[in-house]
N, C-alpha and C positions, 0 to 999 in steps of 0.2 A: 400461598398454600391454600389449596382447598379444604373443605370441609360437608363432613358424610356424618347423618344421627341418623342410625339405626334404632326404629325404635319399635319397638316387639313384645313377647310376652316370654314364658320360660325355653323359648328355642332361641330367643336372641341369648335371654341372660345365662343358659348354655346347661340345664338341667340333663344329666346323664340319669339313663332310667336303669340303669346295670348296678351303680352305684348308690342311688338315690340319692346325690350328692350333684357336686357342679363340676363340667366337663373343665379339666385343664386349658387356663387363657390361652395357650397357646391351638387350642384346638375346638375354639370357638368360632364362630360363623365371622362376626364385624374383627375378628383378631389375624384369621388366614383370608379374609378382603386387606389389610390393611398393610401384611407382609406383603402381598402381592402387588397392591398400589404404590407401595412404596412411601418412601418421607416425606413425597410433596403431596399426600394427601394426610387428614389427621380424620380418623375415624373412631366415631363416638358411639361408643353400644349402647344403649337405656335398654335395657331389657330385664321386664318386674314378671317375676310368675303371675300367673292367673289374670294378667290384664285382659282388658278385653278391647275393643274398638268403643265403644259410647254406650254399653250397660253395668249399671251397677250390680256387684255382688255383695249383698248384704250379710252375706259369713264371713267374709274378707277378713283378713287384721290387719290392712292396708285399703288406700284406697287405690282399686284396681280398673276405676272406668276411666279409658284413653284420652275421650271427648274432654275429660275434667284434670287432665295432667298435663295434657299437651302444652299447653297456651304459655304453663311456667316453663315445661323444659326448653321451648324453643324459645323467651326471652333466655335462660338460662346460659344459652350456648351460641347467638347469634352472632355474628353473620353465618348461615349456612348456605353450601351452595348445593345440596342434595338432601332431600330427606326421605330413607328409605322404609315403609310400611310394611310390618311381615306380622299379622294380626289374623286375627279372625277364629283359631282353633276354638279356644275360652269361651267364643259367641256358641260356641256347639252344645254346651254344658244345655242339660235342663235348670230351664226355671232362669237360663238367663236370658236367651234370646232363641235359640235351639234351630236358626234357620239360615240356609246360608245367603239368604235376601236379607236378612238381620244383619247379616257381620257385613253385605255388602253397601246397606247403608249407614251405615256403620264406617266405613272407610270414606264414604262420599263426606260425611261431615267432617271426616279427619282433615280429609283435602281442603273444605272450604275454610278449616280452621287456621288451615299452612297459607290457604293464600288472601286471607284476610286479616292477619296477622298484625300489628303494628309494628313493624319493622325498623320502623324509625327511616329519621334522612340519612339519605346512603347506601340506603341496606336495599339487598332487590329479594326479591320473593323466591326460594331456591326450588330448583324441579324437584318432583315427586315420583318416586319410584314405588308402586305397589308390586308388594311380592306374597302370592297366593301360598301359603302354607303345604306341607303334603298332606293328604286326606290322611284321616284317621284309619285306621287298620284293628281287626279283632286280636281281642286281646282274652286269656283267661285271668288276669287280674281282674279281683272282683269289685275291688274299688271304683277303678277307673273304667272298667265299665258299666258299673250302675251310675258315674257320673254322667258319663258320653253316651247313655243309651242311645240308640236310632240315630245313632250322630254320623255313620260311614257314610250313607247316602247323600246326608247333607252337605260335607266337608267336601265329596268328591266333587260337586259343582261349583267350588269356590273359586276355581279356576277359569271356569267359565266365566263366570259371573264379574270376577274381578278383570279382565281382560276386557269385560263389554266396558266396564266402566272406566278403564283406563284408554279405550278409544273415545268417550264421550266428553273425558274430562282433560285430556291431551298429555296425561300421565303415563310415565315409562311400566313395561310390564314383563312380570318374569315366577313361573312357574317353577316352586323351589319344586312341587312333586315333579318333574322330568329330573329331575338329577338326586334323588332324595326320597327315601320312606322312609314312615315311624315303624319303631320298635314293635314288633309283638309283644316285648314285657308290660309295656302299660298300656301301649297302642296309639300314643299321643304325640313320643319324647321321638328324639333321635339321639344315634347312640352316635361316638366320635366321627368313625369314615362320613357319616351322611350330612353331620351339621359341617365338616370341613369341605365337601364338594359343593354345600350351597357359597359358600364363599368363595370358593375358585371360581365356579362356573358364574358367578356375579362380577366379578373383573370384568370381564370385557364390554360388561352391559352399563358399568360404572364408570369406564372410561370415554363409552359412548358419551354419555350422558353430560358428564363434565368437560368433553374437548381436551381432554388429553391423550 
């Protein structure tokens, strides 16, 4: 059997912005990858609201920087033979890092953490799949955007960005904005249709990936 850790922030762990609640398992992103890959793959969500890729948020009531959770989840869960990366919105936040070269080094240390990992004997280092988030979209909620001020422009180059770096660093890549927008209601989240087309449209980039 294989094995896929998705690891994300509130669009993995599947926040509905209609609801302000959590989207139905069955209509979460790593839940319709995993109907779709079927029983010979076991697919693992980690996905924490407000994470980020490697900055700390000091309002947090958890700890939310990537860089400093990773290392236990992936002894947590190993052997993997994929680890899928869908980060970076959180990086958008003022006062955390607010730049999309932020959240992009920001994933570069993620990588170097996956592949310098102690693995142990036996274990092999498993591919890494970054997946650029959809850019943030205007919103009249006024919460969320005095969090995400100036944050559209940034978020729409993540994609860029994350693509150069997954040529540089010889990581799988995949653009959930082509198949995917945030909500107008908050301007961050995705509502069911969108975070379930990110997981379809990731099937076949995941069986690349794994050889099957």
């Amino acid at each position: 059997m294989k094995t896929v850790l998705c690891f994300g922030d509130s669009l993995t762990w599947g926040y509905n912005p209609q609801t302000i609640e959590r989207h139905s398992y069955e209509d979460r992103w790593p839940s319709v990858l995993a109907a779709a890959l079927g029983p010979q793959v076991n697919v693992i969500a980690e996905g924490l609201n407000g994470r980020t890729t490697a900055y700390d948020d000091h309002l947090a009531d958890c700890e939310r920087n990537g860089v400093k959770l990773l290392p236990s989840v992936l002894e947590s869960h190993k052997p993997l033979d994929l680890v899928i990366l869908l980060l970076g919105t959180n990086d958008m936040k003022r006062g955390i890092a607010g730049t999309a070269i932020g959240a992009t080094k920001g994933i570069d240390r993620l990588i170097k953490l996956i592949r310098l990992h102690d693995w142990g004997f036996g274990f092999e280092v498993p591919e890494i799949l970054i997946v650029a988030p959809p850019a943030v979209c205007e919103t009249a909620n006024t919460h969320f955007a005095a969090m995400f001020r100036d944050a559209r422009d940034e978020s729409a180059m993540l994609a860029s960005f994350y693509r150069d770096l997954a040529d540089e660093t010889g990581c799988g890549f995949f653009d959930a904005g082509s198949v995917a927008q945030t909500s107008a209601l908050d301007g961050i989240h995705l509502d069911a249709e969108n975070t379930r087309a990110i997981g379809r449209c990731l099937e076949p980039v995941v069986r690349m990936m794994l050889g099957i």
